[in-house]
PDB file of N, CA, C and O in Angstrom:
ATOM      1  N   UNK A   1       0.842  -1.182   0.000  1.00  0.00           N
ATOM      2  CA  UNK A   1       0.000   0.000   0.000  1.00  0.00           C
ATOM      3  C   UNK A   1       0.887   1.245   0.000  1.00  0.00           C
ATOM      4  O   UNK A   1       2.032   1.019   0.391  1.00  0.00           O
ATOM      5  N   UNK A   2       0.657   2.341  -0.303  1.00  0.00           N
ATOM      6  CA  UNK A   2       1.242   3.787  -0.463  1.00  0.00           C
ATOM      7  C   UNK A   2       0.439   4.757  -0.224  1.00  0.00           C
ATOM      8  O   UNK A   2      -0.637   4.951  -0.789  1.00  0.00           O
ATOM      9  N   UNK A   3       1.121   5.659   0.956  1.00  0.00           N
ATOM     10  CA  UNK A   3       0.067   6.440   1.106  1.00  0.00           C
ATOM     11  C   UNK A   3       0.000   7.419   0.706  1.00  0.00           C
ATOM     12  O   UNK A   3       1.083   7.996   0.800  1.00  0.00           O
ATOM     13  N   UNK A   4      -1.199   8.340  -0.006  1.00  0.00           N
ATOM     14  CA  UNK A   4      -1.517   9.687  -1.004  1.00  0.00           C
ATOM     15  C   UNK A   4      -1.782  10.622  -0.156  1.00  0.00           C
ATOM     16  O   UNK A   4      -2.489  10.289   0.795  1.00  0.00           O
ATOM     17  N   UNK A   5      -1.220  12.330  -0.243  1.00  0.00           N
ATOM     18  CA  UNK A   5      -1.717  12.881   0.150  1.00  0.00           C
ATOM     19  C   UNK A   5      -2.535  13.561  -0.750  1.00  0.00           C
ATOM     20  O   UNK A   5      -2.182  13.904  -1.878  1.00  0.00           O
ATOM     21  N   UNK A   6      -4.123  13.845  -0.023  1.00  0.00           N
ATOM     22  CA  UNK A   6      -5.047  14.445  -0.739  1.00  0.00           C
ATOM     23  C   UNK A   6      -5.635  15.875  -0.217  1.00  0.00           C
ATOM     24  O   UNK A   6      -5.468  16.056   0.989  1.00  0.00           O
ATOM     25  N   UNK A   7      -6.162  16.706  -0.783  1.00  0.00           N
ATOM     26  CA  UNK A   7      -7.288  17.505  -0.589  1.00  0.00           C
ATOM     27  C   UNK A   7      -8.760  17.455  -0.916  1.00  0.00           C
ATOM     28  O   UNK A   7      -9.277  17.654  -2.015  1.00  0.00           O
ATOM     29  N   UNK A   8      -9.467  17.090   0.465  1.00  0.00           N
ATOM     30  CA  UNK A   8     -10.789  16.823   0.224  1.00  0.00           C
ATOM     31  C   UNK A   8     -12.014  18.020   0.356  1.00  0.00           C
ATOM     32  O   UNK A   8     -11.981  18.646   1.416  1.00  0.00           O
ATOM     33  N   UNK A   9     -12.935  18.342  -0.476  1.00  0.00           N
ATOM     34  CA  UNK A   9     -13.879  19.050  -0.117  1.00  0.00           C
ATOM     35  C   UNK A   9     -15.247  18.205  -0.260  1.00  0.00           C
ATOM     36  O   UNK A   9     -15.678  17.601  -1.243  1.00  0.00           O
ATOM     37  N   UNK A  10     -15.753  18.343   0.944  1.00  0.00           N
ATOM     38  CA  UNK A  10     -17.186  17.890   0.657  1.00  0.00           C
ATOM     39  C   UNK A  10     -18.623  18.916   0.397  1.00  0.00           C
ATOM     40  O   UNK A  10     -18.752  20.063   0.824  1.00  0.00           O
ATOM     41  N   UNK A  11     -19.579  18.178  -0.382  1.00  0.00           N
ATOM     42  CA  UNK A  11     -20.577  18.724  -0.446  1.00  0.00           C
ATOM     43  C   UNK A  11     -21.231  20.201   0.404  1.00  0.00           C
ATOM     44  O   UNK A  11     -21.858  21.138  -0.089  1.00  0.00           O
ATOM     45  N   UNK A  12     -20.848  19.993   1.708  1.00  0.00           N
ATOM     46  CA  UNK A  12     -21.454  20.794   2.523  1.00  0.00           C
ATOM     47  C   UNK A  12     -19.977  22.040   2.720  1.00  0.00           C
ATOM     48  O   UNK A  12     -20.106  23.074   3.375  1.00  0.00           O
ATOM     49  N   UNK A  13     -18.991  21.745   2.188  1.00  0.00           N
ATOM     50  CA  UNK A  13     -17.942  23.245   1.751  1.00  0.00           C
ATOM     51  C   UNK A  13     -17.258  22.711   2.850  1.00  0.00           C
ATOM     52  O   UNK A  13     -16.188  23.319   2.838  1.00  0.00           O
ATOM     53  N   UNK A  14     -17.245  21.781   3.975  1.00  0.00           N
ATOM     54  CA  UNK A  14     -15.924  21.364   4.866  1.00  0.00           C
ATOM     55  C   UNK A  14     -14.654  21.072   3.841  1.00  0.00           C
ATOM     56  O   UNK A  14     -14.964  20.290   2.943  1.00  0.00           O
ATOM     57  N   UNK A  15     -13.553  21.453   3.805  1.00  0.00           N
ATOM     58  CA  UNK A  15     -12.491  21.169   3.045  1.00  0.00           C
ATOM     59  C   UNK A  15     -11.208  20.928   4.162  1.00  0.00           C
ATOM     60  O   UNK A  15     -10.814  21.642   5.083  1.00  0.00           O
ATOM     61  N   UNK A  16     -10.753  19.633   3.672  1.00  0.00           N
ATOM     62  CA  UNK A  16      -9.499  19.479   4.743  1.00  0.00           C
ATOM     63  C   UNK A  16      -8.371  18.788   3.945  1.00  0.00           C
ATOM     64  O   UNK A  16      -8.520  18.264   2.841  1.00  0.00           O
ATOM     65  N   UNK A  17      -7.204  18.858   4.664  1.00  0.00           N
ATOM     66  CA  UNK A  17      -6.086  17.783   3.863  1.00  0.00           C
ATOM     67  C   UNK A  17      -5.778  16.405   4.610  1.00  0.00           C
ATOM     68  O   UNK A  17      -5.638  16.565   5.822  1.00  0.00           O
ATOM     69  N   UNK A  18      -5.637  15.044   4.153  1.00  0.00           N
ATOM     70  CA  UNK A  18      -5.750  13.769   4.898  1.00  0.00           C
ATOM     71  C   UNK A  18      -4.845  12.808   3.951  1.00  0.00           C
ATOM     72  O   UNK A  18      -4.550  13.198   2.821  1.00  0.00           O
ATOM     73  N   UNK A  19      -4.440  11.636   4.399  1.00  0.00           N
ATOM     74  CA  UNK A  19      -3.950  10.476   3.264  1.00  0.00           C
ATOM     75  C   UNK A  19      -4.862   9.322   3.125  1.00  0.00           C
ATOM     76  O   UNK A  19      -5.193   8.718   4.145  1.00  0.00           O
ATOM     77  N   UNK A  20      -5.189   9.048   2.263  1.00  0.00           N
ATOM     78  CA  UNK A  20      -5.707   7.461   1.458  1.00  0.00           C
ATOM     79  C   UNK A  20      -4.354   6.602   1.206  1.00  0.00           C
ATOM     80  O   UNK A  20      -3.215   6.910   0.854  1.00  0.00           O
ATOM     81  N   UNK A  21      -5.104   5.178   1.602  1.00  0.00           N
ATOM     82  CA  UNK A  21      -4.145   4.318   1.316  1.00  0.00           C
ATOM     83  C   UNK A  21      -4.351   3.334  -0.006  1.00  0.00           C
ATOM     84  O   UNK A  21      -5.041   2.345   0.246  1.00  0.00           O
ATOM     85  N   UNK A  22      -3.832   3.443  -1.480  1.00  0.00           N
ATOM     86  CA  UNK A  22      -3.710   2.927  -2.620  1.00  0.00           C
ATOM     87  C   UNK A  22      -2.988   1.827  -2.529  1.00  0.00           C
ATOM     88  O   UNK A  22      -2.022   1.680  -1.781  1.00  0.00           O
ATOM     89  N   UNK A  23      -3.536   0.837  -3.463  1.00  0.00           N
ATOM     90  CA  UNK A  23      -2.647  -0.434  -3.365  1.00  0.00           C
ATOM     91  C   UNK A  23      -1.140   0.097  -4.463  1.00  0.00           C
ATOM     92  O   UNK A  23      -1.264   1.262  -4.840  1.00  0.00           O
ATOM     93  N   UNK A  24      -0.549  -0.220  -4.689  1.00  0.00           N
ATOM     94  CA  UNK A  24       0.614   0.165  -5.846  1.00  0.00           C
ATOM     95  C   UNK A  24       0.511   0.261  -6.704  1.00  0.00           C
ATOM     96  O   UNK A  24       1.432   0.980  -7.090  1.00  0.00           O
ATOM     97  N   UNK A  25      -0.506  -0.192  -8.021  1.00  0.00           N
ATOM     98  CA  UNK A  25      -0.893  -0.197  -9.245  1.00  0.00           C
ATOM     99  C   UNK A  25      -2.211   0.427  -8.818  1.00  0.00           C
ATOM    100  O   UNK A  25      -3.097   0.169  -9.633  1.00  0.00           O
ATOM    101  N   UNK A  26      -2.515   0.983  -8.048  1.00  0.00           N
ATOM    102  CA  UNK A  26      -4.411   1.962  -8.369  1.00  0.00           C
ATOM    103  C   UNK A  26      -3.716   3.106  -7.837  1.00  0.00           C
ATOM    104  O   UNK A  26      -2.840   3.391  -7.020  1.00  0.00           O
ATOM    105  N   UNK A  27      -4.708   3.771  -8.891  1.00  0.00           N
ATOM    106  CA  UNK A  27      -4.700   5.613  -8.792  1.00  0.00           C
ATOM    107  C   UNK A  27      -6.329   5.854  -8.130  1.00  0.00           C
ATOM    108  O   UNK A  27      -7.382   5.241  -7.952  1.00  0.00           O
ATOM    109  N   UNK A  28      -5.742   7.115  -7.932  1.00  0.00           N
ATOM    110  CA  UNK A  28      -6.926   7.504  -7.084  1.00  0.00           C
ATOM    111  C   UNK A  28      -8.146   7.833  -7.418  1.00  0.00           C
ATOM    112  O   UNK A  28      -9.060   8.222  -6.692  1.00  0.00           O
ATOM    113  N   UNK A  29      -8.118   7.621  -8.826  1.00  0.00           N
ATOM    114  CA  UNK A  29      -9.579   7.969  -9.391  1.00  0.00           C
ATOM    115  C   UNK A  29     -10.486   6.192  -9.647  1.00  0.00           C
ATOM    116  O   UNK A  29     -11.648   5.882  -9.910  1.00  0.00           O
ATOM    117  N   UNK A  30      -9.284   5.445  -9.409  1.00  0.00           N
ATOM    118  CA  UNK A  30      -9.630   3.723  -9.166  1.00  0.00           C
ATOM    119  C   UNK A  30     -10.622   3.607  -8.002  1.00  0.00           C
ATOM    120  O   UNK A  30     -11.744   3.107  -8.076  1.00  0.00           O
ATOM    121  N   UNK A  31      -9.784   4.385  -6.426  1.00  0.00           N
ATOM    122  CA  UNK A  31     -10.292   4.315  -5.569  1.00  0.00           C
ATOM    123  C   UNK A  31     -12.118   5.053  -5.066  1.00  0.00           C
ATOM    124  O   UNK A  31     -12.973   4.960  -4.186  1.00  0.00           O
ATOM    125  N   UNK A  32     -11.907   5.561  -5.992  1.00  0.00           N
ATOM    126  CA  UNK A  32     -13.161   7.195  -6.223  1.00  0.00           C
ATOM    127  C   UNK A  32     -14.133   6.061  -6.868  1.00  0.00           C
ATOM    128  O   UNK A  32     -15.287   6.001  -6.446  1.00  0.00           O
ATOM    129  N   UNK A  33     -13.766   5.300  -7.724  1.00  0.00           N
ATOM    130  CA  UNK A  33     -14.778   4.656  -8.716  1.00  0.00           C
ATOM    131  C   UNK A  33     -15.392   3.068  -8.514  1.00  0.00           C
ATOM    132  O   UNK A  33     -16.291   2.414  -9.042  1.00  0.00           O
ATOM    133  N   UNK A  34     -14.405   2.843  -7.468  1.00  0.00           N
ATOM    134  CA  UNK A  34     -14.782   1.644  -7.081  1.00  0.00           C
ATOM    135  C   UNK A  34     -15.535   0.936  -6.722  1.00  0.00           C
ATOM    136  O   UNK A  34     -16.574   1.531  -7.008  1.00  0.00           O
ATOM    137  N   UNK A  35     -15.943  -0.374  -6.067  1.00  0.00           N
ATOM    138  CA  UNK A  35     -18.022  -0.655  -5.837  1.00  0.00           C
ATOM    139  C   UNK A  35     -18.261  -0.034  -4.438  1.00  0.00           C
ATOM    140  O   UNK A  35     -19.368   0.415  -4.138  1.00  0.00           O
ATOM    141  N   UNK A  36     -16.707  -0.005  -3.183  1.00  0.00           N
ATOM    142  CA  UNK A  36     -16.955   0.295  -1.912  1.00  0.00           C
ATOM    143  C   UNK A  36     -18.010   1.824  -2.110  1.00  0.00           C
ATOM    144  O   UNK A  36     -17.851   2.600  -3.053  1.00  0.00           O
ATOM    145  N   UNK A  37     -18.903   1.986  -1.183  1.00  0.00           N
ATOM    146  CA  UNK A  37     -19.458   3.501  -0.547  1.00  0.00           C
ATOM    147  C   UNK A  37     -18.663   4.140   0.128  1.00  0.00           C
ATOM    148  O   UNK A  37     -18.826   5.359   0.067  1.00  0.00           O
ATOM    149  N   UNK A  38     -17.780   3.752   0.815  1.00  0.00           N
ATOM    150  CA  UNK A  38     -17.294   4.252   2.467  1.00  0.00           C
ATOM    151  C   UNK A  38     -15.144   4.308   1.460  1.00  0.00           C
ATOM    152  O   UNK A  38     -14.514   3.681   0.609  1.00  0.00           O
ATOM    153  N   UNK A  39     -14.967   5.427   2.341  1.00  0.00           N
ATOM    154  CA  UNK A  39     -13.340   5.537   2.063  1.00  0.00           C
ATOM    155  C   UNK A  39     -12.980   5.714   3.051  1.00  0.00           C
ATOM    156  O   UNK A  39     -13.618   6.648   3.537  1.00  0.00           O
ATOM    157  N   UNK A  40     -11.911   5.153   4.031  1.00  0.00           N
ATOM    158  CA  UNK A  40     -11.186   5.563   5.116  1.00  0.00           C
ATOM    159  C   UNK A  40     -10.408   6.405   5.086  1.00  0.00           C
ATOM    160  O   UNK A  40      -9.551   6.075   4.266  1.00  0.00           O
ATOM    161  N   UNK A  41     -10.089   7.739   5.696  1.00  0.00           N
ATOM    162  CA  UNK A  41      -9.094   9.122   5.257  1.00  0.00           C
ATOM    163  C   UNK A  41      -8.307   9.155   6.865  1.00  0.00           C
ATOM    164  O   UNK A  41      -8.854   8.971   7.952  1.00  0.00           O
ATOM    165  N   UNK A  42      -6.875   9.449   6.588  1.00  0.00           N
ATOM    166  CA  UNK A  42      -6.337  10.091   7.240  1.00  0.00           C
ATOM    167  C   UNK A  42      -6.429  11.612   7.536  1.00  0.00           C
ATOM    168  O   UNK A  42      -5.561  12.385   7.130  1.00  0.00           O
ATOM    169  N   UNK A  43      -7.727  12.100   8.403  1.00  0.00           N
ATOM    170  CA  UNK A  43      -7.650  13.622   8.254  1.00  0.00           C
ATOM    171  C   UNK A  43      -6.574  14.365   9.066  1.00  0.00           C
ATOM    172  O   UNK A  43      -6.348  13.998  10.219  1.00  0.00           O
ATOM    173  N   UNK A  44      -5.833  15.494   8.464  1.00  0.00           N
ATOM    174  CA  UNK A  44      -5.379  16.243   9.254  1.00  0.00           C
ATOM    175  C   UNK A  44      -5.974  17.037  10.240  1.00  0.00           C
ATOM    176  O   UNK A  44      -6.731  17.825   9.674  1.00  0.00           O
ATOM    177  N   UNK A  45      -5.985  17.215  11.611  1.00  0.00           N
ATOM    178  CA  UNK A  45      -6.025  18.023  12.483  1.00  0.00           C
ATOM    179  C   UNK A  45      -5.497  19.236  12.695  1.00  0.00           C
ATOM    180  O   UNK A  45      -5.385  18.858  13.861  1.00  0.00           O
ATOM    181  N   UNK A  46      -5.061  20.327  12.709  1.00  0.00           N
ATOM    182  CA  UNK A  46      -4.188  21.154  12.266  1.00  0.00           C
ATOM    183  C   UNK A  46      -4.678  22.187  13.086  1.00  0.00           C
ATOM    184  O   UNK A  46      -5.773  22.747  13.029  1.00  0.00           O
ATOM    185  N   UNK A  47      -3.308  22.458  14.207  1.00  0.00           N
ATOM    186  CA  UNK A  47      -3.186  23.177  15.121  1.00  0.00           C
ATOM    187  C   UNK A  47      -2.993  24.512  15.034  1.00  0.00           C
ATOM    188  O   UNK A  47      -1.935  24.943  15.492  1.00  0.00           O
ATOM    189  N   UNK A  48      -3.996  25.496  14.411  1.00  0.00           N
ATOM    190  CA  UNK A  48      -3.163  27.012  14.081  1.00  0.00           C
ATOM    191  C   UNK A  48      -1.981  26.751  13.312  1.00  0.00           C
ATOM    192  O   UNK A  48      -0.850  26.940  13.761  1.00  0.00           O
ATOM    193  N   UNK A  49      -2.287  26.206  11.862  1.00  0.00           N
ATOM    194  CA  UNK A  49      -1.192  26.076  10.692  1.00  0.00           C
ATOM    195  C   UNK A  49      -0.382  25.042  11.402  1.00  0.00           C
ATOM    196  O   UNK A  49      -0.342  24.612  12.554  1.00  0.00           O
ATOM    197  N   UNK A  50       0.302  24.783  10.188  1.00  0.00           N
ATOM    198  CA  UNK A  50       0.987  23.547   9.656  1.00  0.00           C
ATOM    199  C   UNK A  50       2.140  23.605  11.160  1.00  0.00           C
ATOM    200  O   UNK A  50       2.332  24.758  11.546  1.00  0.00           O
ATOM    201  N   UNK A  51       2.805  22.601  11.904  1.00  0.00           N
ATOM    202  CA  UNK A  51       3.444  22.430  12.874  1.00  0.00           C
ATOM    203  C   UNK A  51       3.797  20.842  13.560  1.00  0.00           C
ATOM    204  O   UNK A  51       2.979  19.936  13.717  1.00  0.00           O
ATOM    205  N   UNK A  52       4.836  20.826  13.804  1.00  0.00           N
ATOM    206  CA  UNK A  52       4.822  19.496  14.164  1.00  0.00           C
ATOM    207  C   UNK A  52       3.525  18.685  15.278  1.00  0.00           C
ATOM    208  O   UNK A  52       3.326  17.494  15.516  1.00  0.00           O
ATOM    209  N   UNK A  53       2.954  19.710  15.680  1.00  0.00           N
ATOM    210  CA  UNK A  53       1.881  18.901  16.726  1.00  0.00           C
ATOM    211  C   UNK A  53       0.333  18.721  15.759  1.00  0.00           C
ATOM    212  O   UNK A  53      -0.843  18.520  16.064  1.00  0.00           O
ATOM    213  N   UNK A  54       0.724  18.824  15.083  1.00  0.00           N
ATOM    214  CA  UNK A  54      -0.355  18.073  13.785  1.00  0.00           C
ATOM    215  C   UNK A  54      -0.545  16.849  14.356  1.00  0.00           C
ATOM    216  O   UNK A  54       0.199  16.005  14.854  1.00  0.00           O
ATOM    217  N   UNK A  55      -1.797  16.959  14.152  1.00  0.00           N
ATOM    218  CA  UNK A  55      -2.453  15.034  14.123  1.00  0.00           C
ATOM    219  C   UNK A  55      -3.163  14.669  13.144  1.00  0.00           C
ATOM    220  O   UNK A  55      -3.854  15.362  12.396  1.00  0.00           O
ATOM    221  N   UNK A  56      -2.913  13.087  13.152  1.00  0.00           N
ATOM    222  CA  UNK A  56      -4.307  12.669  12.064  1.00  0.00           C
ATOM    223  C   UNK A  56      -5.185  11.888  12.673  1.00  0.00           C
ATOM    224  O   UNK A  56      -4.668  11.081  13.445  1.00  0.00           O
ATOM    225  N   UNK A  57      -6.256  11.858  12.593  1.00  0.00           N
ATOM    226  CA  UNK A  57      -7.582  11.081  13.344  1.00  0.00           C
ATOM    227  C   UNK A  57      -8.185  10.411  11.824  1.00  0.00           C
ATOM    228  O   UNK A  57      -8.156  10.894  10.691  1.00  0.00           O
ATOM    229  N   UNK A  58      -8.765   9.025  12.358  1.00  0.00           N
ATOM    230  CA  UNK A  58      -9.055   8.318  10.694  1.00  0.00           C
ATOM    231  C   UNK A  58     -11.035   8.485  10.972  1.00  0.00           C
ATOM    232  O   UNK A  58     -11.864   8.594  11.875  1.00  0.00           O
ATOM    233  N   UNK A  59     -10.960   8.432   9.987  1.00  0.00           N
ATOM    234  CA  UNK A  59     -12.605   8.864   9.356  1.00  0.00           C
ATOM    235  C   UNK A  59     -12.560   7.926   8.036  1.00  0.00           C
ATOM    236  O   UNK A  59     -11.674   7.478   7.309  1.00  0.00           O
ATOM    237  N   UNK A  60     -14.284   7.845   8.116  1.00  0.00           N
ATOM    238  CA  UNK A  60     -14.814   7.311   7.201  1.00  0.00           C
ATOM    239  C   UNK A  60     -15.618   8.095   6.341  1.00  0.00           C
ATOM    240  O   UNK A  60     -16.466   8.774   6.920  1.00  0.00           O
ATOM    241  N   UNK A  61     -15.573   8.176   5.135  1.00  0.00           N
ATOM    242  CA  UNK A  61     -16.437   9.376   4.394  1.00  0.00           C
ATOM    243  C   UNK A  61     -17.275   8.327   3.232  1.00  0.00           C
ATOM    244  O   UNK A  61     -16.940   7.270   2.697  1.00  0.00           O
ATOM    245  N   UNK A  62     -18.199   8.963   3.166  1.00  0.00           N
ATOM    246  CA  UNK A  62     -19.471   8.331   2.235  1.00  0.00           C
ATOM    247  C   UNK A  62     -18.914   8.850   0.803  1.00  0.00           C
ATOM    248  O   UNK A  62     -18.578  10.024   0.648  1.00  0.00           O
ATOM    249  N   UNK A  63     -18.853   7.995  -0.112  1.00  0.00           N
ATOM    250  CA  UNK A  63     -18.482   9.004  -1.191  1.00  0.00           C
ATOM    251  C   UNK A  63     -19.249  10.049  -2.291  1.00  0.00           C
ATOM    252  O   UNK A  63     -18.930  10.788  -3.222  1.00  0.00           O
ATOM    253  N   UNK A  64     -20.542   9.594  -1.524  1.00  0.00           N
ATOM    254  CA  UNK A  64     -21.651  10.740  -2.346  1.00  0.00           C
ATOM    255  C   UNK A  64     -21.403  11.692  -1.598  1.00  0.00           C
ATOM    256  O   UNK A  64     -22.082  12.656  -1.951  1.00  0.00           O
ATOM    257  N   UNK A  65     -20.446  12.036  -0.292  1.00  0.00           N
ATOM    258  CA  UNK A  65     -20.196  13.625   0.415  1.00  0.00           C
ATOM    259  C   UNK A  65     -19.565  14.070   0.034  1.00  0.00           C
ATOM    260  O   UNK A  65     -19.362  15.162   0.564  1.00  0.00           O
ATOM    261  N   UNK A  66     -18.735  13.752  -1.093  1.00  0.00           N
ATOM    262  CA  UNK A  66     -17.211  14.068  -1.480  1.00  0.00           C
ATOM    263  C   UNK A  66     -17.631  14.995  -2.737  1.00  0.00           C
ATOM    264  O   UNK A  66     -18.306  14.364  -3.552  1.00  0.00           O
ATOM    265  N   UNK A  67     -17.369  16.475  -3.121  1.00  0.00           N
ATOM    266  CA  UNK A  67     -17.251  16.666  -4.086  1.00  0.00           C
ATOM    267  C   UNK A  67     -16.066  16.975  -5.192  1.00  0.00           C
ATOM    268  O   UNK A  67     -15.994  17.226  -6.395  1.00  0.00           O
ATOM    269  N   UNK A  68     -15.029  16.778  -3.875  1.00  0.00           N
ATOM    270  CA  UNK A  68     -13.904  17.091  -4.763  1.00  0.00           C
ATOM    271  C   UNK A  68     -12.783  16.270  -4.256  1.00  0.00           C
ATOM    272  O   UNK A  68     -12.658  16.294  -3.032  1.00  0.00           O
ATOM    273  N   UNK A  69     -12.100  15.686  -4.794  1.00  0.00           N
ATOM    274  CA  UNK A  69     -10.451  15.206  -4.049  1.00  0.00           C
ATOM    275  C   UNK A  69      -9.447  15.158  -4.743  1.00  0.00           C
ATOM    276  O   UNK A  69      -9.310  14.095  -5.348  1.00  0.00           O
ATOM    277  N   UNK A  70      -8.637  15.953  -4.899  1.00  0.00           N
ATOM    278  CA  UNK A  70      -7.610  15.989  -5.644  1.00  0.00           C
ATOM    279  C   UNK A  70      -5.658  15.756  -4.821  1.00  0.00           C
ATOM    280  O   UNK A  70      -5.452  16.321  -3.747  1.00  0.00           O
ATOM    281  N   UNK A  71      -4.840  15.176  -5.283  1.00  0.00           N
ATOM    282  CA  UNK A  71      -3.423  14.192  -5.108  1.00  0.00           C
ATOM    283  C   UNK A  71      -2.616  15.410  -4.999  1.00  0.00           C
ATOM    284  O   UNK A  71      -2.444  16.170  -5.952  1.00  0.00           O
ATOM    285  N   UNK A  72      -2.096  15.601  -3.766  1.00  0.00           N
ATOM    286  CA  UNK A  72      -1.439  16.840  -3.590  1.00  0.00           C
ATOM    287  C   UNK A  72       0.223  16.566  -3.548  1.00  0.00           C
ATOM    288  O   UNK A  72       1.001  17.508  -3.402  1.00  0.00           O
TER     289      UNK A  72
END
């Protein structure tokens, strides 16, 4: 597996940055298109800008919430 960093915006205008985990031969528009509903994201937490005390907390996102995700 390899992990992507992405930028996600959903439907309702929440926008955050997180990683997906791709097998080695799928791109991320594989993962977007696939039969699963549900994507597991590494979201960033982000402490008053970028800093080492960043966290990531994992979430599950529906992918009809997703309107945008683009491979940063």
């Amino acid at each position: 597996m390899k992990k992507i960093k992405v930028y996600i915006r959903l439907f309702d205008s929440t926008a955050f940055w997180g990683n997906v985990y791709l097998k080695e031969d799928q791109r991320l528009q594989d993962l977007l298109n696939d039969e699963r509903k549900f994507i597991p994201v590494e979201k960033l937490e982000e402490k008053r800008g970028v800093s080492s005390e960043d966290t990531y907390v994992n979430v599950i996102l529906h992918k009809d919430g997703i309107s945008y995700m683009e491979e940063r």
